[in-house]
C-alpha positions as CSV (number, residue, x, y, z in Angstrom):
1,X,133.9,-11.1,-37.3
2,X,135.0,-13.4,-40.1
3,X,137.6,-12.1,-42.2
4,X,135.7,-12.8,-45.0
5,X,132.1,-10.6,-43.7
6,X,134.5,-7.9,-42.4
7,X,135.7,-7.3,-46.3
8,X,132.7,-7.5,-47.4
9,X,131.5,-4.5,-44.3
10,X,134.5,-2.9,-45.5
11,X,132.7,-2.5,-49.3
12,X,129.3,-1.9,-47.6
13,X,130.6,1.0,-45.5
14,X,132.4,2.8,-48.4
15,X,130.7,5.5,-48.6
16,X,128.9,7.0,-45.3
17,X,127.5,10.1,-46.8
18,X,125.6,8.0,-49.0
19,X,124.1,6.0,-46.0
20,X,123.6,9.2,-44.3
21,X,121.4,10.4,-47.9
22,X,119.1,6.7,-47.7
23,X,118.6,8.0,-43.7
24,X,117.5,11.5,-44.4
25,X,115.3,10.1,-47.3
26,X,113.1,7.6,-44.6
27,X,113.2,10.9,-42.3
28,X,111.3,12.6,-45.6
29,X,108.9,10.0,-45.4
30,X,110.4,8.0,-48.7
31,X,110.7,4.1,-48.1
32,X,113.9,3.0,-46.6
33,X,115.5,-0.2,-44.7
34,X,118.5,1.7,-42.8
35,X,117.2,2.5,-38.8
36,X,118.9,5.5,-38.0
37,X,120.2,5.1,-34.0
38,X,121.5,7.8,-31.8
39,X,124.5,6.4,-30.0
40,X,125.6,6.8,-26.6
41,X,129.2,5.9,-25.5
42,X,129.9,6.0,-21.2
43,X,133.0,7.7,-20.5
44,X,132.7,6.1,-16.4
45,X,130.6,3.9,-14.2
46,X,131.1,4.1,-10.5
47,X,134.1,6.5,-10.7
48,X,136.2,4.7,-12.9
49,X,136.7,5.0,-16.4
50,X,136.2,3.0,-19.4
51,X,138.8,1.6,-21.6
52,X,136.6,2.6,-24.2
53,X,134.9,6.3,-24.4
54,X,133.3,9.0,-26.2
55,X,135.3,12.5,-27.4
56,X,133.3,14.0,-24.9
57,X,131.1,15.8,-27.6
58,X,128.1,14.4,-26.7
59,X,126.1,11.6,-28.5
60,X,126.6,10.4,-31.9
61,X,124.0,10.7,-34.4
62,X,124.3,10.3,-38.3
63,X,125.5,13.2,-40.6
64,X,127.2,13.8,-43.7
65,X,130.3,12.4,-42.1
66,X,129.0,10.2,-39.1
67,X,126.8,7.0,-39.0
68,X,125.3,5.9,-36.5
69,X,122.7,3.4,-37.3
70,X,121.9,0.0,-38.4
71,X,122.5,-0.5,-42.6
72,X,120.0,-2.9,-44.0
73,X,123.0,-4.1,-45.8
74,X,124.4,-5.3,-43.1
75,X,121.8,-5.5,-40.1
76,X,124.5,-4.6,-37.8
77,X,124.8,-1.9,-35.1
78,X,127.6,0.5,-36.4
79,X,128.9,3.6,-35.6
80,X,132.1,5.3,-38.2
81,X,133.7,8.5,-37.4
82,X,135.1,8.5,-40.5
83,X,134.1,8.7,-44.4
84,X,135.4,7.6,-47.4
85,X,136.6,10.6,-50.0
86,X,138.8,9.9,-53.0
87,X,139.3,6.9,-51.7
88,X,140.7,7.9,-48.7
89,X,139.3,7.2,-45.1
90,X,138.7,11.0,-44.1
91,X,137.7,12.1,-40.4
92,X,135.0,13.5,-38.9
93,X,135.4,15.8,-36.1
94,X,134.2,13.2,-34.0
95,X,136.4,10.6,-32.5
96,X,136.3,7.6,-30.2
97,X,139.4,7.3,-27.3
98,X,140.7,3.9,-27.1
99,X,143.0,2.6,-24.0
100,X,144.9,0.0,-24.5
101,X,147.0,0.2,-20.9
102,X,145.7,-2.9,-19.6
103,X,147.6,-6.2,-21.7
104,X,146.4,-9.9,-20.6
105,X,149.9,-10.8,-20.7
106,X,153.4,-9.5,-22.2
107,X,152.2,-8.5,-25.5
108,X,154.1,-6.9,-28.1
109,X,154.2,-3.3,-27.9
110,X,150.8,-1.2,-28.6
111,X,150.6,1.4,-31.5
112,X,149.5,4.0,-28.3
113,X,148.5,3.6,-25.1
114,X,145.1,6.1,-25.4
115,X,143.7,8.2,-28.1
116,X,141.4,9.8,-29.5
117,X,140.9,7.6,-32.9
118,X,138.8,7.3,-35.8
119,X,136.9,4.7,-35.4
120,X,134.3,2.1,-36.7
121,X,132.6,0.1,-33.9
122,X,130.3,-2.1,-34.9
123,X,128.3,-5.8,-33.7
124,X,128.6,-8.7,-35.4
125,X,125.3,-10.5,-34.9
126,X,124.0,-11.7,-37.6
127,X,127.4,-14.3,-38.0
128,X,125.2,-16.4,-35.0
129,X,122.1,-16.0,-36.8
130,X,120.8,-13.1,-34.5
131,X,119.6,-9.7,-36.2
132,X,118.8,-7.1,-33.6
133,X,115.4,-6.0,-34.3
134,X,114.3,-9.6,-33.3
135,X,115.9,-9.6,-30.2
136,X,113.6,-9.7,-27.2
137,X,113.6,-7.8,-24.5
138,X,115.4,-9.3,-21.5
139,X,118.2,-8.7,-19.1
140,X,120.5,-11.2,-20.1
141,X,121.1,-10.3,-23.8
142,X,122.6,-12.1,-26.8
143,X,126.4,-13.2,-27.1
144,X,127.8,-11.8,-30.6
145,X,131.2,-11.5,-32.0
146,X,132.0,-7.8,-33.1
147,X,134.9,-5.4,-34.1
148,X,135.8,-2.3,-32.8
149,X,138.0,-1.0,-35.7
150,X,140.2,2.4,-35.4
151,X,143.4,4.5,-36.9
152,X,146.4,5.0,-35.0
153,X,148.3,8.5,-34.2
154,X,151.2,6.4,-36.5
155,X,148.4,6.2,-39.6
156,X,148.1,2.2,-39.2
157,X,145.3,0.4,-38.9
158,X,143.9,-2.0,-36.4
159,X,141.1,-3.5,-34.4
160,X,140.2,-4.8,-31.3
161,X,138.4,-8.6,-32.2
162,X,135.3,-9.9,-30.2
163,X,135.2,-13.1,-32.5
164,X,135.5,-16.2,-30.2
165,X,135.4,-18.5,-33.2
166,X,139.1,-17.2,-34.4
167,X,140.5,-16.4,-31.1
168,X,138.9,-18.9,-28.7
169,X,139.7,-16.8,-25.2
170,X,138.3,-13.6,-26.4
171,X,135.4,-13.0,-25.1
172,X,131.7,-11.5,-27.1
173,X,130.1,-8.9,-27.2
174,X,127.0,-8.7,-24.9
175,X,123.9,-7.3,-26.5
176,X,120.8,-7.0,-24.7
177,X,117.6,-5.1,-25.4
178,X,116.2,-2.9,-23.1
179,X,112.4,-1.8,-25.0
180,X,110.8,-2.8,-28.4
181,X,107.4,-1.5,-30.2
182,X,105.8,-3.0,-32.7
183,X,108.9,-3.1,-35.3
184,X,110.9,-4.9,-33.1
185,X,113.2,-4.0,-30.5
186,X,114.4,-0.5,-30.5
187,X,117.0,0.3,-27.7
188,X,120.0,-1.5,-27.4
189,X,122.9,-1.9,-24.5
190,X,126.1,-3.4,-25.3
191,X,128.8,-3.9,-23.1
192,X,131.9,-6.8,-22.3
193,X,130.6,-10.6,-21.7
194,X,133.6,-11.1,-20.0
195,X,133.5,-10.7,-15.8
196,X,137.1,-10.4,-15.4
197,X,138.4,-7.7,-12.6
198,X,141.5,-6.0,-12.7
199,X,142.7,-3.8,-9.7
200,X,140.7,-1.5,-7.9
201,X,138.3,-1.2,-11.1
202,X,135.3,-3.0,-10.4
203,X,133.7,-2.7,-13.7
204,X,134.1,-6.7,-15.5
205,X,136.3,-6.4,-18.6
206,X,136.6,-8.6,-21.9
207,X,139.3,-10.1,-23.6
208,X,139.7,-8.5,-26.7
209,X,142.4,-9.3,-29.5
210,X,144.4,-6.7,-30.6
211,X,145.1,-6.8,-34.7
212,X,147.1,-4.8,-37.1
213,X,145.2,-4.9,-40.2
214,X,145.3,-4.0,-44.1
215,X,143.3,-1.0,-44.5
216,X,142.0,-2.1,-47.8
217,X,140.8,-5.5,-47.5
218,X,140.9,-5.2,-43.3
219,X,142.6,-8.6,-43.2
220,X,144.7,-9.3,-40.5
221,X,148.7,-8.5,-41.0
222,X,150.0,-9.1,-37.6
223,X,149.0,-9.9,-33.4
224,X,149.8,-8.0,-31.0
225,X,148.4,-9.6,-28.3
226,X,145.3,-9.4,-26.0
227,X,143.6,-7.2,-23.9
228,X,141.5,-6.5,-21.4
229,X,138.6,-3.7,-22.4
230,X,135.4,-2.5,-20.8
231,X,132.9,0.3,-22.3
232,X,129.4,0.2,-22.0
233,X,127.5,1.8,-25.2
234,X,123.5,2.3,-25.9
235,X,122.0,2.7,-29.2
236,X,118.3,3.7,-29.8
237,X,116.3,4.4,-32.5
């Protein structure tokens, strides 16, 4: 995403328990915008593991200190581990393990090679014009940029980029929908554009880049490099 929409996400997303209140008031039957999603992140395919998984815990649904949903704020598939509290970015006890083994090239050094890490993942569709609901149903999906944003063990923030406007070799994220009713489509996939195969791993990979950022206004502050990430997540509402 832009540096300029992931600010103003930033703002949006200050406060997940009150998102979490707006969900449980469409649940009561009160009029609300925000689709609640249940999120589900695969740890494998085919044996081999993801460079981006779950905290084995099961899937993720919204709470008092999760989200998992779509914001009418934003329009955007999101999932936050963490909550704001006295201004501070406070964890859950969920989590979302990150790998970052596999560099494209000699990159500077990583803040960790894999951790569990509060995270905020989220798809950045409507920057192309797309909002998710109006996808249709097909196999070959929609190309969006997107973030996948996290804290280090070293208390730093970062994010893995999916914007191929800023960083031209970076590769999308690949949305598709896989069933829609009346609303609008209501199950989602999303999973690397990129086809790249490293080693024995035959699951494709993205390019993703790799940026330190401000935790306030989530600009960037420094590159480390790219790398290659797969992961394979489904959302449904």
């Amino acid at each position: 995403m832009t540096s300029r929409s992931s600010f103003a996400v930033s703002i949006a997303f200050a406060s997940v328990v009150a998102l979490a209140h707006s969900f449980g008031a469409a649940a009561a039957g009160k009029p609300a915008a925000d689709i609640p999603v249940t999120t589900t992140i695969t740890d494998a395919v085919v044996g081999f593991p993801l460079r981006v998984q779950s905290d084995l815990k099961g899937v993720y649904v919204t709470t008092t200190n999760v989200l998992s949903g779509i914001p009418a704020n934003s329009g955007e598939w999101t999932l936050s581990t963490y909550y704001k509290s006295k201004g501070n970015s406070t964890p859950s006890n969920r989590s979302v393990f990150i790998d970052l083994t596999e560099p494209v090239a000699a990159n500077p050094l990583p803040p960790f090679e894999a951790a569990y890490v509060q995270s905020l993942l989220m798809t950045g569709c409507t920057d192309v014009g797309i909002r998710l609901t109006q996808i249709p149903v097909n196999a070959t999906g929609v190309l969006c940029p997107g973030h996948f944003r996290f804290q280090a063990p070293n208390g730093l923030w970062y994010r893995l980029g999916f914007n191929n406007a800023n960083y031209p070799e970076v590769n999308p994220l690949n949305v598709v929908c896989n069933a829609a009713d009346g609303s609008g489509c209501r199950a989602w996939t999303i999973r690397p554009s990129g086809t790249t195969v490293t080693g024995l791993d035959p699951n494709p990979k993205s390019v993703a880049k790799l940026l330190q950022i401000d935790p306030g206004t989530t600009l960037p502050i420094a590159d480390l490099g790219d790398y290659y990430v797969s992961f394979l997540i489904t959302a449904q509402r």
